[in-house]
Biopython code that builds the backbone (N, CA, C, O; Angstrom):
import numpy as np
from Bio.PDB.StructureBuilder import StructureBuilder

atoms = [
    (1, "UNK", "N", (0.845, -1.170, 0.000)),
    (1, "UNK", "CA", (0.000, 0.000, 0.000)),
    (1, "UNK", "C", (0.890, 1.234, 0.000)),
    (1, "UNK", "O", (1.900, 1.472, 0.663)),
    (2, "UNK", "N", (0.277, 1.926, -0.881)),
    (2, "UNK", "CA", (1.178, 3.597, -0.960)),
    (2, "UNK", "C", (0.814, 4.629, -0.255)),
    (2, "UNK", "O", (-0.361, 4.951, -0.430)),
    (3, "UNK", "N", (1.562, 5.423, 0.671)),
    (3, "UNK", "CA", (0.009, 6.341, 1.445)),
    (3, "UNK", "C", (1.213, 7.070, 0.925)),
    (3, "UNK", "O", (2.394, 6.740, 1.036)),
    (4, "UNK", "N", (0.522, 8.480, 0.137)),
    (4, "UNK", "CA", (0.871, 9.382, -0.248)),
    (4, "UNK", "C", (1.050, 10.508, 1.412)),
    (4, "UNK", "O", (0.138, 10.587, 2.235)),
    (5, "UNK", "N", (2.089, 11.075, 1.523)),
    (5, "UNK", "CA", (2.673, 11.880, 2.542)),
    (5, "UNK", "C", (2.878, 13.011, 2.302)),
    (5, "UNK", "O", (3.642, 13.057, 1.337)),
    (6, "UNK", "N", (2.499, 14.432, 2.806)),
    (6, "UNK", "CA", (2.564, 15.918, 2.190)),
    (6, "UNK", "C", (4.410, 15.663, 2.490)),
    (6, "UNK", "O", (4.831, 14.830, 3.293)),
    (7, "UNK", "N", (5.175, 16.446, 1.771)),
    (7, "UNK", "CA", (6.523, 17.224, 2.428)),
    (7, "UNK", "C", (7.136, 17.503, 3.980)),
    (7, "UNK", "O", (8.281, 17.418, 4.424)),
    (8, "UNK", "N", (5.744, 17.905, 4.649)),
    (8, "UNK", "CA", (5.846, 18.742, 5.451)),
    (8, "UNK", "C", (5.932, 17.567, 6.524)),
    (8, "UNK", "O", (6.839, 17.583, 7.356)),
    (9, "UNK", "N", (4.956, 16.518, 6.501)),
    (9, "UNK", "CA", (4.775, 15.196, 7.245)),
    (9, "UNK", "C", (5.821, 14.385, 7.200)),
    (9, "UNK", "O", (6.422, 14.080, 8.231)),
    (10, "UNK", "N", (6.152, 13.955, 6.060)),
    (10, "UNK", "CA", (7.686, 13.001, 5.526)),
    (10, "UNK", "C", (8.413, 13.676, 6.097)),
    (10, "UNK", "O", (9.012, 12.753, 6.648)),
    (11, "UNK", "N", (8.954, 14.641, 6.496)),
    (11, "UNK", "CA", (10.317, 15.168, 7.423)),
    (11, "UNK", "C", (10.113, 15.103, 8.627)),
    (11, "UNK", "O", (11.158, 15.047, 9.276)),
    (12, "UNK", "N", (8.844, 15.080, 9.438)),
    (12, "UNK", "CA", (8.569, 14.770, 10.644)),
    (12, "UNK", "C", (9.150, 13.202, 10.982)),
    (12, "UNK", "O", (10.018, 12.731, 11.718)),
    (13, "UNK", "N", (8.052, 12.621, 9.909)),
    (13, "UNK", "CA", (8.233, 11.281, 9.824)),
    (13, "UNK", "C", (10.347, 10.964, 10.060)),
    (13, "UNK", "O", (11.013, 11.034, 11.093)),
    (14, "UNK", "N", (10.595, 10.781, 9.258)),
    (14, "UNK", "CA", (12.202, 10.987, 8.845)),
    (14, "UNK", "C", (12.480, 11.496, 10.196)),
    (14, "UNK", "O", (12.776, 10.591, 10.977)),
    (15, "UNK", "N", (12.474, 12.499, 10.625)),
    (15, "UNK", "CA", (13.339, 12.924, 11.876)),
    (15, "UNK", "C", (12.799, 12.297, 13.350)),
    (15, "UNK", "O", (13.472, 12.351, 14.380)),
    (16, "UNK", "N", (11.755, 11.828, 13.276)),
    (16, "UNK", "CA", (10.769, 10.872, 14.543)),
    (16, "UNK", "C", (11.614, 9.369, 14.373)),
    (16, "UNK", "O", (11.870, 8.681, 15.361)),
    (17, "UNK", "N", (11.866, 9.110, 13.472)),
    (17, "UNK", "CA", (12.563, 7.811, 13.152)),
    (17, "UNK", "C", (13.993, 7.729, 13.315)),
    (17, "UNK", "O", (14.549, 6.794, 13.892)),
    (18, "UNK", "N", (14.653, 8.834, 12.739)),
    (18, "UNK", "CA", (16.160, 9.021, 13.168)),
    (18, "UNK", "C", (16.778, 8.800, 14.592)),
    (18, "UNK", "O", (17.787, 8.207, 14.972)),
    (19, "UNK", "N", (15.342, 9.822, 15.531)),
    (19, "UNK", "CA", (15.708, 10.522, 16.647)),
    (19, "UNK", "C", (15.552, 9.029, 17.299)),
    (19, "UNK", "O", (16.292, 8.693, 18.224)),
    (20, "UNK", "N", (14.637, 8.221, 16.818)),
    (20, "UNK", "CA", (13.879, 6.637, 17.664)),
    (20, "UNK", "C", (14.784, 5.262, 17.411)),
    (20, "UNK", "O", (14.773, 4.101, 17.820)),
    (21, "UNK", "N", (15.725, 6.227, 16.324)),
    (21, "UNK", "CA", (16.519, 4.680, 15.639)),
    (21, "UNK", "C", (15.855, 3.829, 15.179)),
    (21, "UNK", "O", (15.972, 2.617, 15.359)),
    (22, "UNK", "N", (14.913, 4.519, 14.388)),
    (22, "UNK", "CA", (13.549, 3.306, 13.965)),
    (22, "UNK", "C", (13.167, 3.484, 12.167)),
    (22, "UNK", "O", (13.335, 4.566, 11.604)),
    (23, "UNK", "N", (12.787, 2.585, 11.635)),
    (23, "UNK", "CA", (12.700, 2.912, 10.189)),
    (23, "UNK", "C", (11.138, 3.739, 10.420)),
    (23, "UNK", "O", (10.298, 3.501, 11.289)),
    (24, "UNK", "N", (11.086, 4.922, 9.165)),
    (24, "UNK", "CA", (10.170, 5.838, 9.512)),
    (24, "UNK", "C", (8.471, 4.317, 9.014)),
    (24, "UNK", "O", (7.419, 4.337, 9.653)),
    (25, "UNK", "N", (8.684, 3.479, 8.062)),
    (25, "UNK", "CA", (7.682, 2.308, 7.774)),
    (25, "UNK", "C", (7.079, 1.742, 9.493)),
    (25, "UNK", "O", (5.901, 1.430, 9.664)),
    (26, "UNK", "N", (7.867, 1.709, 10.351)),
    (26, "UNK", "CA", (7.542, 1.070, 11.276)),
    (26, "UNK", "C", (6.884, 2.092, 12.321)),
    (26, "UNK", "O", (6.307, 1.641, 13.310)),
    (27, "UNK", "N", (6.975, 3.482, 12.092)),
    (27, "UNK", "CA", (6.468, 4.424, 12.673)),
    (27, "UNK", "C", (5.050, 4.294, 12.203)),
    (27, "UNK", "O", (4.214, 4.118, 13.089)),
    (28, "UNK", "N", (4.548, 4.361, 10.695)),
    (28, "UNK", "CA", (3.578, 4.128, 10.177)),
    (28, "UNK", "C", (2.833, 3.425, 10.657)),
    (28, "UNK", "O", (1.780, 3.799, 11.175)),
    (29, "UNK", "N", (3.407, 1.710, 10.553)),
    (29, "UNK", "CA", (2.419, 0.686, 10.965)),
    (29, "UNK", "C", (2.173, 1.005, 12.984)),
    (29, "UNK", "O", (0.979, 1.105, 13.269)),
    (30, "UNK", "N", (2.625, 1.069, 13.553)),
    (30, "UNK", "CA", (2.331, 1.648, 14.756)),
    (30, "UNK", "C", (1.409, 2.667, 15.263)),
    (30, "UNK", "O", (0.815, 2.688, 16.341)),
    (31, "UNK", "N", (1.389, 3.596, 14.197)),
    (31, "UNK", "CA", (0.408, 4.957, 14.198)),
    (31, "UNK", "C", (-1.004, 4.243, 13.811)),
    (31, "UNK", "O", (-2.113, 4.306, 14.342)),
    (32, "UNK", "N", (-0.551, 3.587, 12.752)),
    (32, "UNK", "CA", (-2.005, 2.569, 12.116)),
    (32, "UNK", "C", (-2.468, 1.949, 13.424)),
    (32, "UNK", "O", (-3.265, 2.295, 14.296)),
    (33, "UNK", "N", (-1.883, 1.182, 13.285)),
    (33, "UNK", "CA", (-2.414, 0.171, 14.802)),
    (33, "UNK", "C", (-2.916, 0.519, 15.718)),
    (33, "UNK", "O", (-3.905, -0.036, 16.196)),
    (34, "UNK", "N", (-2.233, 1.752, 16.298)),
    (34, "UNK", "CA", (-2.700, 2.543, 17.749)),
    (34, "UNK", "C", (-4.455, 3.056, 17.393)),
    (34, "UNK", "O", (-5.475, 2.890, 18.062)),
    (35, "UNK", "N", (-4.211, 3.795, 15.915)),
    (35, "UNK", "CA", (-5.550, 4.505, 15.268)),
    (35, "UNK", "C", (-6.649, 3.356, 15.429)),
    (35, "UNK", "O", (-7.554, 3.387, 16.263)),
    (36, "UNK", "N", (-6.403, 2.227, 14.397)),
    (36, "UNK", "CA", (-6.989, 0.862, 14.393)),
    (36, "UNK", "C", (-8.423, 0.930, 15.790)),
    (36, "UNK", "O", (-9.582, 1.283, 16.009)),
    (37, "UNK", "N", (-6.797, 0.074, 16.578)),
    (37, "UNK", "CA", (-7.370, -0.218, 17.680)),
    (37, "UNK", "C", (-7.847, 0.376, 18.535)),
    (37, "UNK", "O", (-8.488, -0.271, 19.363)),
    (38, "UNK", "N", (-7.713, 2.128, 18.725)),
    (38, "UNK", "CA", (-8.975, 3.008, 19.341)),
    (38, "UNK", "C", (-10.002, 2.962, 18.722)),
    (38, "UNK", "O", (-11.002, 2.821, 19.426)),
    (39, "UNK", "N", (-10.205, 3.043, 17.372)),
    (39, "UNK", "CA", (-11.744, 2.619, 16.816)),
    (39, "UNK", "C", (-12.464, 1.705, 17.102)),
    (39, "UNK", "O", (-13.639, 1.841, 17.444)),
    (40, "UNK", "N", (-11.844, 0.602, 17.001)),
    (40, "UNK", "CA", (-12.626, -0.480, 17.415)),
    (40, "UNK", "C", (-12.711, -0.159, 19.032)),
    (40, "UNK", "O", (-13.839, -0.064, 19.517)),
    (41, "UNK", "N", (-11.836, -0.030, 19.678)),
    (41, "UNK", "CA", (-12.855, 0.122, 21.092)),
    (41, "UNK", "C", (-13.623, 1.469, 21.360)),
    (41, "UNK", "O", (-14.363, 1.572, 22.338)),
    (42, "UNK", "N", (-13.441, 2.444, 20.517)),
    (42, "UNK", "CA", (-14.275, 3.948, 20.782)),
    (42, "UNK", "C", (-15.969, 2.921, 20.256)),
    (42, "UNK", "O", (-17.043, 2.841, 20.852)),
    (43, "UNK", "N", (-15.673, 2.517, 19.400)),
    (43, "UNK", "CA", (-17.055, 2.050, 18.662)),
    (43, "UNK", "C", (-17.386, 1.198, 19.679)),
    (43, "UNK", "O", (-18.321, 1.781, 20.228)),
    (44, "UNK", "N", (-17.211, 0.274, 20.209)),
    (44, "UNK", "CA", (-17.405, -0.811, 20.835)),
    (44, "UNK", "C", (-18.081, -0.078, 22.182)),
    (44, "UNK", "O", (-19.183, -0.352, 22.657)),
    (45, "UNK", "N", (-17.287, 0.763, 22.593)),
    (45, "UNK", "CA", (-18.241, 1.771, 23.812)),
    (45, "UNK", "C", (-19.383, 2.712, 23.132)),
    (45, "UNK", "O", (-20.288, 3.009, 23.912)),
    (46, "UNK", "N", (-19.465, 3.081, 22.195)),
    (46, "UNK", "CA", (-20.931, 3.353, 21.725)),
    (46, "UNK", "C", (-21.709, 2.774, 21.569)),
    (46, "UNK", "O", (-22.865, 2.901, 21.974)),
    (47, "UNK", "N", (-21.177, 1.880, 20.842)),
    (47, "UNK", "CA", (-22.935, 0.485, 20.997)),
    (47, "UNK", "C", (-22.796, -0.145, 22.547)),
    (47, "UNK", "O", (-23.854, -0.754, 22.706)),
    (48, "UNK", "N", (-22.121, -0.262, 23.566)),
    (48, "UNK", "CA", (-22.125, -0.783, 24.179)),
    (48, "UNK", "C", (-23.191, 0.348, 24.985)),
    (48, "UNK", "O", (-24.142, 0.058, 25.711)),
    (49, "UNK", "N", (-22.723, 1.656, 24.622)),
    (49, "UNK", "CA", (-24.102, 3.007, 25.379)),
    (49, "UNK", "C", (-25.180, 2.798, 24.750)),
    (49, "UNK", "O", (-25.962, 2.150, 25.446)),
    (50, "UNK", "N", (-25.644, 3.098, 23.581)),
    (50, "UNK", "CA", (-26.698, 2.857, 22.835)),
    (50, "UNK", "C", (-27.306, 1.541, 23.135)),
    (50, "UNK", "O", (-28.535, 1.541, 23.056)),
    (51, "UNK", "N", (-26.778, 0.473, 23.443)),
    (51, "UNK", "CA", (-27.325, -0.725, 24.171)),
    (51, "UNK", "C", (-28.312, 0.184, 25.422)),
    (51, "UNK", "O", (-29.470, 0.564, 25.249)),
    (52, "UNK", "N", (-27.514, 0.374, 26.624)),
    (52, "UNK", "CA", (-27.781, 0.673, 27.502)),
    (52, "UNK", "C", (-28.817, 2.146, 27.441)),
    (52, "UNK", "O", (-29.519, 2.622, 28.334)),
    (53, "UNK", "N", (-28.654, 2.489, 26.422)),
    (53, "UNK", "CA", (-29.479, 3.933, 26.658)),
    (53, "UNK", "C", (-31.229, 2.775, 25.850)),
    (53, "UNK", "O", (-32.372, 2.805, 26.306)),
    (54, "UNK", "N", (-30.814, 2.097, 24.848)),
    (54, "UNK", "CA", (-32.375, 1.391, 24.564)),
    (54, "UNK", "C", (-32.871, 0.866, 25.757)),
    (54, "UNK", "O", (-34.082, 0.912, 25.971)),
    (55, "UNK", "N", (-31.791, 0.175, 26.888)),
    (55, "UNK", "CA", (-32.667, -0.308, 28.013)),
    (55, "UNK", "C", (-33.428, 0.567, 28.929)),
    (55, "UNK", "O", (-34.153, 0.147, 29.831)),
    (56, "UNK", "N", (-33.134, 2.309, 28.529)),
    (56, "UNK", "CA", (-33.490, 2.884, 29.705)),
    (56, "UNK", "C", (-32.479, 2.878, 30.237)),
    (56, "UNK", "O", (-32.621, 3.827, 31.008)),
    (57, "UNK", "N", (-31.384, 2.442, 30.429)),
    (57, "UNK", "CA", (-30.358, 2.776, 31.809)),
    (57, "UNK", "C", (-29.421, 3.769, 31.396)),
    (57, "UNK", "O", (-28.466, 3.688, 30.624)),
    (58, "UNK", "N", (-29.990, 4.961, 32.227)),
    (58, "UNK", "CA", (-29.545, 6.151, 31.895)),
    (58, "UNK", "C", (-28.353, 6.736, 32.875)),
    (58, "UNK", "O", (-27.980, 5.572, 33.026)),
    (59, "UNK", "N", (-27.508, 7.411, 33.599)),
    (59, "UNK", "CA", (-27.531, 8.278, 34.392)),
    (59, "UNK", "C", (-27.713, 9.617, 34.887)),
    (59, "UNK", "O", (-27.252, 10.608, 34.320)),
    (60, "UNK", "N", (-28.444, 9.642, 36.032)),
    (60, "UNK", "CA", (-28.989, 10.348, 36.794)),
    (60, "UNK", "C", (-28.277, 11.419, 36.593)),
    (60, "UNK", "O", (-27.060, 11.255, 36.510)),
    (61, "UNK", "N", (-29.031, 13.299, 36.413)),
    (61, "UNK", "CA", (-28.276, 14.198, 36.271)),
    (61, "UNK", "C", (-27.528, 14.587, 37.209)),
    (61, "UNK", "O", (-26.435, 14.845, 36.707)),
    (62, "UNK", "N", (-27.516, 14.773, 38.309)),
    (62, "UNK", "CA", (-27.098, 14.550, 39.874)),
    (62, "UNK", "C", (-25.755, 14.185, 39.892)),
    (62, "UNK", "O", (-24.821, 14.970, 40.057)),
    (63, "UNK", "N", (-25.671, 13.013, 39.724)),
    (63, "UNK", "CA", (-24.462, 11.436, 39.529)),
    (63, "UNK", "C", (-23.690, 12.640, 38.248)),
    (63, "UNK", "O", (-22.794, 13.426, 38.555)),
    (64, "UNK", "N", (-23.980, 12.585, 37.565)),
    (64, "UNK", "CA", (-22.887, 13.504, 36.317)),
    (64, "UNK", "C", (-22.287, 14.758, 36.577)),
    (64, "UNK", "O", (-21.246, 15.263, 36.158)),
    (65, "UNK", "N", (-23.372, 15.251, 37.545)),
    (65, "UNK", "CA", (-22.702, 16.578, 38.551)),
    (65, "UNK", "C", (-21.594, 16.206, 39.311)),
    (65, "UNK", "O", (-20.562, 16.873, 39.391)),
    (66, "UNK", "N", (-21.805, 15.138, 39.873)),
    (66, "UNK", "CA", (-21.008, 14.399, 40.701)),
    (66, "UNK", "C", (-19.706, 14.168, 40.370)),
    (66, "UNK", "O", (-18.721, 14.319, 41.092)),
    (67, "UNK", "N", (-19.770, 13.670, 38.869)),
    (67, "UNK", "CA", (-18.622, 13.125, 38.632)),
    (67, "UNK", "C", (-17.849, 14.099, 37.751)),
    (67, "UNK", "O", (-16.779, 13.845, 37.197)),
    (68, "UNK", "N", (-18.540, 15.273, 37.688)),
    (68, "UNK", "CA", (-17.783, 16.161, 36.999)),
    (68, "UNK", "C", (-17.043, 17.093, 37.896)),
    (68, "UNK", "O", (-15.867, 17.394, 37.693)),
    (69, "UNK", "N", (-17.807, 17.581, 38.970)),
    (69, "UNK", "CA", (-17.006, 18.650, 40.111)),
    (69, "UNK", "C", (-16.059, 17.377, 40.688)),
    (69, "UNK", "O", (-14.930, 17.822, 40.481)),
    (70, "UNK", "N", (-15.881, 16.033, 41.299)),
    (70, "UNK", "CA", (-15.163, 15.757, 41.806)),
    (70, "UNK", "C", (-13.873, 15.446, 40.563)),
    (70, "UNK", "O", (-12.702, 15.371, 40.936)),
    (71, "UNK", "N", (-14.185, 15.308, 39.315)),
    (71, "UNK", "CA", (-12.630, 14.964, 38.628)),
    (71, "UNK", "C", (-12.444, 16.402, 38.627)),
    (71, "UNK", "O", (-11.272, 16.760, 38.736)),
    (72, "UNK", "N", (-13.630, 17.630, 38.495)),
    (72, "UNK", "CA", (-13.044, 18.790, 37.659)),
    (72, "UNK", "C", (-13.151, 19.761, 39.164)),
    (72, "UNK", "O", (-13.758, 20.822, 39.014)),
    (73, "UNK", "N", (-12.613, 19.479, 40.573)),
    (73, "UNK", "CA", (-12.938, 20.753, 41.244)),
    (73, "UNK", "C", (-12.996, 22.296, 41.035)),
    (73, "UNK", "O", (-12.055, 22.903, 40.525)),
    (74, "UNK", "N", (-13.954, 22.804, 41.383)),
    (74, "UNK", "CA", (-13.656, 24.303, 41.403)),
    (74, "UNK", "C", (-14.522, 25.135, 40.470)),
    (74, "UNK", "O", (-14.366, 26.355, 40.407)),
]
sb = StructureBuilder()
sb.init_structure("model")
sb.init_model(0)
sb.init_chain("A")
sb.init_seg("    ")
for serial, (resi, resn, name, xyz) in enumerate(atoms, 1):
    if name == "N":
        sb.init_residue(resn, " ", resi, " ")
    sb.init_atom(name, np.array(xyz, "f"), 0.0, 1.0, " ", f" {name:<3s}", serial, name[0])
structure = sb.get_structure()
């Protein structure tokens, strides 16, 4: 497969690989993979909500207050 690369990207690429001692191809397939495999689990937690939101099992507005001032104080 050919993935066409702007200029501006290929020298990133190239110098991310130099700096890693890594061929810039193996940077690629890694970036792929990482991308890949958040999709499949970003998706996998949406239907897994959309499941749960058809059952009705919602959470409470309260509970979301909750969990927003205690990660986000202030």
């Amino acid at each position: 497969m050919d993935v066409p690369l702007s200029p501006d990207l290929q020298a990133k690429l190239s110098r991310l690989a130099a700096e890693q001692g890594r061929a810039s191809e193996a940077l690629v397939v890694e970036a792929v993979e990482r991308m890949v495999n958040y999709e499949e689990w970003f998706l996998g937690e949406v239907d897994k909500g959309l499941a749960a939101a058809d059952r009705g099992e919602f959470v409470d507005h309260a509970d979301v207050r909750k969990i927003i001032h205690d990660r986000y104080p202030g």
